[in-house]
C-alpha positions as CSV (number, residue, x, y, z in Angstrom):
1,X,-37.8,53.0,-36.5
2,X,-38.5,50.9,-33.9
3,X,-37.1,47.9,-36.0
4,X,-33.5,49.0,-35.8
5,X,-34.0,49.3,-31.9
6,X,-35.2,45.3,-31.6
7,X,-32.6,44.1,-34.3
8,X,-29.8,45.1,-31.8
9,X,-31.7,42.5,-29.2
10,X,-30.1,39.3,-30.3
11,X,-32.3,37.4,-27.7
12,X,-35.2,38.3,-30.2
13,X,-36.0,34.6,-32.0
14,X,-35.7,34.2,-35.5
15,X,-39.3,32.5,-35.6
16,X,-40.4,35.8,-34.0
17,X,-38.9,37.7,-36.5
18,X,-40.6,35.5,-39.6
19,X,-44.1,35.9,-37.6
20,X,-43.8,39.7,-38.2
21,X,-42.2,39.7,-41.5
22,X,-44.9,37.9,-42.7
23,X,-47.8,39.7,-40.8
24,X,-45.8,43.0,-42.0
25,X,-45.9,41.4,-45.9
26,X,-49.4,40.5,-45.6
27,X,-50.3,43.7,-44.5
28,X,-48.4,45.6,-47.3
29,X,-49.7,43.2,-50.2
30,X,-53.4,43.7,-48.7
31,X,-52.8,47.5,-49.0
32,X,-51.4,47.1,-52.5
33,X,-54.0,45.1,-53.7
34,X,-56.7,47.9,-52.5
């Protein structure tokens, strides 16, 4: 996955990181709501 490849980029913010994981989670809960 292309995650594993950016972890390993420790210039990547943490703020960036929550922005995704919540887009990502938002996503996901959309889908399981369907």
């Amino acid at each position: 996955m292309i995650s594993k490849r950016i972890l390993t980029r420790t210039r990547f913010s943490f703020a960036e990181w929550v922005k995704v994981g919540v887009n990502i989670r938002a996503k996901l809960e959309k889908e399981a709501l369907y």
